[in-house]
Structure formats: structure tokens, C-alpha cells
C-alpha positions as CSV (number, residue, x, y, z in Angstrom):
1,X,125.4,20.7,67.7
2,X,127.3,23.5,65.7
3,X,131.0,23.3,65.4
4,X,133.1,26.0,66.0
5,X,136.1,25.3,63.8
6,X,138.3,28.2,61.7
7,X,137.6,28.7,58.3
8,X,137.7,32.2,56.2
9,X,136.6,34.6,57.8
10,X,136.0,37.3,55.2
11,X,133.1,39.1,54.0
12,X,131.9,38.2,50.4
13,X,130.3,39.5,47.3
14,X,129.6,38.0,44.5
15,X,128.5,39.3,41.3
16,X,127.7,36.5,38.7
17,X,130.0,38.1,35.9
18,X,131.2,35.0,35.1
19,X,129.4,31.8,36.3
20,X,131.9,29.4,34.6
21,X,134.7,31.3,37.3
22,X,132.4,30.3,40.2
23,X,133.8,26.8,40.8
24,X,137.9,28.2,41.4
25,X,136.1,31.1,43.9
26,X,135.1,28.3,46.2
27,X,131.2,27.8,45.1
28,X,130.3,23.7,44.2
29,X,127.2,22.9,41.9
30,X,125.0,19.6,42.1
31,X,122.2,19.1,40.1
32,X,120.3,16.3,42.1
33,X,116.5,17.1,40.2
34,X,115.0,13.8,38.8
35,X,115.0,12.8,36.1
36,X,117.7,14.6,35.2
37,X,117.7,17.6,32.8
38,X,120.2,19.3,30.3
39,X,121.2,22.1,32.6
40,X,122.5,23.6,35.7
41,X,123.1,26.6,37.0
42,X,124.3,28.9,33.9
43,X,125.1,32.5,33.0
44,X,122.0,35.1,32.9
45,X,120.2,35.0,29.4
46,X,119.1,38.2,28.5
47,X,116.3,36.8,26.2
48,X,114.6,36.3,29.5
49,X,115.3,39.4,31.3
50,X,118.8,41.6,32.0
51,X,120.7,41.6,35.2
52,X,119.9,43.4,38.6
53,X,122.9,45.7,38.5
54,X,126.0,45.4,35.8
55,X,126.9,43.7,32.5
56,X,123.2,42.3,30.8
57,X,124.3,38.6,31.5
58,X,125.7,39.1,34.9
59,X,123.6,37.1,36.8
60,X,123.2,33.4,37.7
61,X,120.1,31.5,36.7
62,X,118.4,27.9,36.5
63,X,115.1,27.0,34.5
64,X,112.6,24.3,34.0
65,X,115.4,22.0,31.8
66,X,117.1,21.4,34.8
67,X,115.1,18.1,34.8
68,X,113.2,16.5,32.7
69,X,113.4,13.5,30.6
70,X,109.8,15.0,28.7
71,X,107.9,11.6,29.9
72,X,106.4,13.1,32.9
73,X,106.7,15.1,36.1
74,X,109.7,15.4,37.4
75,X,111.7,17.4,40.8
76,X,113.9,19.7,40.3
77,X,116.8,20.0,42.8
78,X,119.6,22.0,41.7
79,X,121.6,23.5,44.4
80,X,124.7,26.6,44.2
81,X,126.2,25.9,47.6
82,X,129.0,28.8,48.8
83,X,132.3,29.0,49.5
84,X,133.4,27.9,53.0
85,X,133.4,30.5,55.8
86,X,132.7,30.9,59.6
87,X,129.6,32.1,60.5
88,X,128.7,34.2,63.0
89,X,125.6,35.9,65.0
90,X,124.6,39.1,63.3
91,X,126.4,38.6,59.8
92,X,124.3,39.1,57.1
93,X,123.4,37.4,53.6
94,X,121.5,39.6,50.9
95,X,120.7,39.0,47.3
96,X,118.0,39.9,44.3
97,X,116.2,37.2,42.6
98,X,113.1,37.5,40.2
99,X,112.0,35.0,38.0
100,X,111.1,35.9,34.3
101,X,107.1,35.8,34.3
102,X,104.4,37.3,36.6
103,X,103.7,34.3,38.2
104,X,100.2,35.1,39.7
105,X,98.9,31.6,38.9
106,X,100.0,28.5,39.8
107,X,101.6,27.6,36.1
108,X,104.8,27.0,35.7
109,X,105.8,28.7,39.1
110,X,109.6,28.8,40.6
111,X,110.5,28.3,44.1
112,X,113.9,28.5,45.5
113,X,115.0,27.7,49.3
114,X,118.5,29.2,51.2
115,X,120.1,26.7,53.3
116,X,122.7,25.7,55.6
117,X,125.1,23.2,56.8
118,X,127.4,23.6,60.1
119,X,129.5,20.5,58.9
120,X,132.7,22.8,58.0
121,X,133.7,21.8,54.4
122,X,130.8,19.8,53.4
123,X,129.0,19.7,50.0
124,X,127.1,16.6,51.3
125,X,123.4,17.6,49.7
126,X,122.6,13.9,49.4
127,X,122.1,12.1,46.3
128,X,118.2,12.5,45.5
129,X,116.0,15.0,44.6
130,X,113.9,15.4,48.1
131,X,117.3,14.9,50.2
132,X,119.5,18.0,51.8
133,X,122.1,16.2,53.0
134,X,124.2,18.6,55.7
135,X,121.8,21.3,54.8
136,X,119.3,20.8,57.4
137,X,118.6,24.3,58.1
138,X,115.8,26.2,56.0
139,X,116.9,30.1,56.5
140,X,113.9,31.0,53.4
141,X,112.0,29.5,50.7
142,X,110.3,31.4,48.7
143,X,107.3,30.6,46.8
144,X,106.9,27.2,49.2
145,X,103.5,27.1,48.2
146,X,103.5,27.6,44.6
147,X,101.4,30.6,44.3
148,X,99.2,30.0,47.1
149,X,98.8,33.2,48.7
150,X,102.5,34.8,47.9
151,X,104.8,34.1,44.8
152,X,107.9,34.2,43.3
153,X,108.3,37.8,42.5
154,X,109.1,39.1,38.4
155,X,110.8,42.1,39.4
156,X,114.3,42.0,40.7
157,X,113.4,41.7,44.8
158,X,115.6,42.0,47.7
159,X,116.2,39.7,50.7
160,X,118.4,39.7,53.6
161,X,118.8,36.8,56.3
162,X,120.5,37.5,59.2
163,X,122.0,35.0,61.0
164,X,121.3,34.1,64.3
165,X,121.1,31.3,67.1
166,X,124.8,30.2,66.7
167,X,126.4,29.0,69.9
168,X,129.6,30.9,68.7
169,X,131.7,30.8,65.5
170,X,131.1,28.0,63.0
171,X,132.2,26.9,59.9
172,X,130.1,25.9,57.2
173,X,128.2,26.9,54.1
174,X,124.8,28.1,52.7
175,X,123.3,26.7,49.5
176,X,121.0,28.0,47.2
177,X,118.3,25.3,45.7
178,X,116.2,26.0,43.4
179,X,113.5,23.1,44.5
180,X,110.5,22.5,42.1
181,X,107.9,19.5,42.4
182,X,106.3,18.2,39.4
183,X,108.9,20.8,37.4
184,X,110.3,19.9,34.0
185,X,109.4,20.3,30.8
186,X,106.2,17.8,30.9
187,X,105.2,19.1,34.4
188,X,103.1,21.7,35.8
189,X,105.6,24.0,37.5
190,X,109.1,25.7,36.8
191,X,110.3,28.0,34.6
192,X,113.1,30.5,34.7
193,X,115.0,32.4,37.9
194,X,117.8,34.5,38.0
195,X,120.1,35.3,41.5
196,X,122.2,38.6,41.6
197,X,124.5,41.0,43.6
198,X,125.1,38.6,46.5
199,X,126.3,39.8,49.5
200,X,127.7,38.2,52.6
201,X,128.5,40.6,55.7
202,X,130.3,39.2,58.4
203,X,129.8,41.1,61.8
204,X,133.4,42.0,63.0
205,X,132.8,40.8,66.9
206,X,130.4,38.3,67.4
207,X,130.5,37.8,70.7
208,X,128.7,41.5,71.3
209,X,125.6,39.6,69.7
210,X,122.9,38.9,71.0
211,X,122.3,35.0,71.1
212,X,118.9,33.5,69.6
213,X,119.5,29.5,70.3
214,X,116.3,27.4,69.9
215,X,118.1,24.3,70.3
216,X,121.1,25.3,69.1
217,X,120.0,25.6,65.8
218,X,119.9,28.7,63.5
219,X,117.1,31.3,63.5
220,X,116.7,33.1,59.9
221,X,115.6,36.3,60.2
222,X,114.9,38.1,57.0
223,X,113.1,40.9,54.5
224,X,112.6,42.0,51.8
225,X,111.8,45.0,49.5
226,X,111.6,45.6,45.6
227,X,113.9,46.4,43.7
């Protein structure tokens, strides 16, 4: 079941200006892709493409050398988990993300999944590349099936989850993964994404909600729109 311990409460945003700062602001990186690659998450590269809203390089990204060892395919499983907060019915997580080529085919597609953990202060995402650890629950993955029928979009796009189906306020986290089967440099799929202009609403009084449990468990809603 969810918890319903304190944590802080605030409403967030985040930026990306500096994605070296993100670790003291409460955000924890794992890079669990195998085999594992020569990066993480990093700041924007504007060879690829410029930032959603401020400074060129403001803007957090990952790409396909998150894994890779070049001897084969590889998985890529590199999560940006948030800062710890309570989580209520009705707040509201929003964000841009595009990835740097019109992926209409199914080469060298991204994917990226939003998740969440109820377990208060835990970063437990496991220790493989398939394994989420705490974070159980899938709010949205885009691109799930590579380019089959939908895709990862190339222009800066717009999504919102709203959270629902809490049994009342509960501390955890939500993680961004940027998830990628036979990813890498000698595989098939992954390339280059960048996140920006997060935002995390919290709903002042919860309790006025309405409550969408499905056993206990929380409901995603979400959209989205172009930028």
C-alpha cells in the first residue's frame, strides 16, 4: 500500500541550466544500461538541437553512449529520479521532451518511461538494466513500441500527468528512464533525447480530490500538445 509519511511539500520547477547542480537540488542519477556506456545524463548539446525555453544548453539529455561496449546490442537504462516530495491527488507533473531526429522509422529510435516509487526516500531502481526497483508504477512511456504506430516526437512536445489514485498524502519520488532495447552504439535503436522546463504542481488541498484508487495504486492521466 502507499505510505502516507511527511516529506516537502513544495511545488517544483526545474529548468536544466546547470545539470552538474542537479545532484545538491535533491535529483540522484543511475545509469543501470548494460553493458555500460561512457555517459549519463549531461547538459543539452546544442549540436543536436537548442533548448525548449532559455539559455541554448539548458536542457538535460541522454544518447545512444549511455551503453555500449560496441560488441553488440545492448539496454539502455539510465534513470533522473526527483527530489523527494509528498504527493498528492490532483498535483500535476509537466515537461518538453523531443529527441534530435524525425524518427518515423524504426532506426535508432528513443523511448523514455516516467515513473514512480511510494517508498519515501528511495532511489532503489535495482541493479540491472530490465529492473525498476521501488518504481513500480508506469505513469507514461513514450515511444513503447519503437515506432510502431506513434514515436518519439523531434519537436519540443508537451506532456502533463496528473496524479491520481492515492489513498491520501505520500512521500515518494518519480524518475525519468530513458529505457532502450538493443540501444548502443552496435544496436539498432537509440540516439539522442533532450527533457526541459519541468514542472511539478502540487494541489494545495488534497483532500477536495476526487479519489481514483484501482487497487490502491496510482492512475496516470496525461496529454500532450506540441510545442
Amino acid at each position: 500500500m502507499l505510505s502516507a509519511t511527511t516529506a516537502h511539500g513544495q511545488s517544483f520547477s526545474e529548468d536544466f541550466n546547470s545539470v552538474p547542480m542537479l545532484t545538491g537540488a535533491g535529483w540522484v542519477m543511475q545509469n543501470n544500461s548494460q553493458a555500460l556506456g561512457t555517459t549519463g545524463w549531461f547538459q543539452g548539446n546544442t549540436i543536436e538541437f537548442s533548448a525548449f525555453d532559455g539559455p541554448a544548453n539548458s536542457y538535460v539529455a541522454a544518447n545512444f553512449e549511455n551503453a555500449g561496449n560496441g560488441a553488440g546490442q545492448d539496454t539502455i537504462s539510465n534513470w533522473l529520479i526527483s527530489p523527494l516530495r509528498t504527493f498528492s491527488n490532483g498535483d500535476i507533473l509537466s515537461f518538453y521532451t523531443r529527441s534530435a531526429t524525425n524518427q518515423i522509422s524504426s532506426v535508432f529510435v528513443d523511448r523514455l518511461q516516467v515513473r514512480f516509487s511510494s517508498a519515501g526516500a528511495s532511489t532503489n531502481v535495482g541493479n540491472s538494466a530490465t529492473s525498476t526497483g521501488d518504481f513500480t508504477q508506469l505513469l507514461l512511456d513514450i515511444n513503447a513500441q519503437y515506432g510502431v504506430g506513434t514515436q518519439y516526437p523531434s519537436i519540443w512536445t508537451y506532456y502533463e500527468i496528473t496524479f491520481s489514485g492515492l489513498p491520501g498524502p505520500t512521500s515518494g519520488r518519480f524518475a525519468f528512464r530513458y529505457f532502450v532495447e538493443d540501444g548502443g552504439p552496435a544496436g539498432d535503436r537509440s540516439n539522442y533525447i533532450g527533457i526541459d522546463s519541468l514542472v511539478y504542481t502540487q494541489i494545495p488541498e488534497p483532500g477536495a480530490l476526487a479519489l481514483f484508487a484501482v487497487s490502491g495504486f496510482l492512475i496516470p492521466r496525461r496529454r500532450r500538445r506540441r510545442a
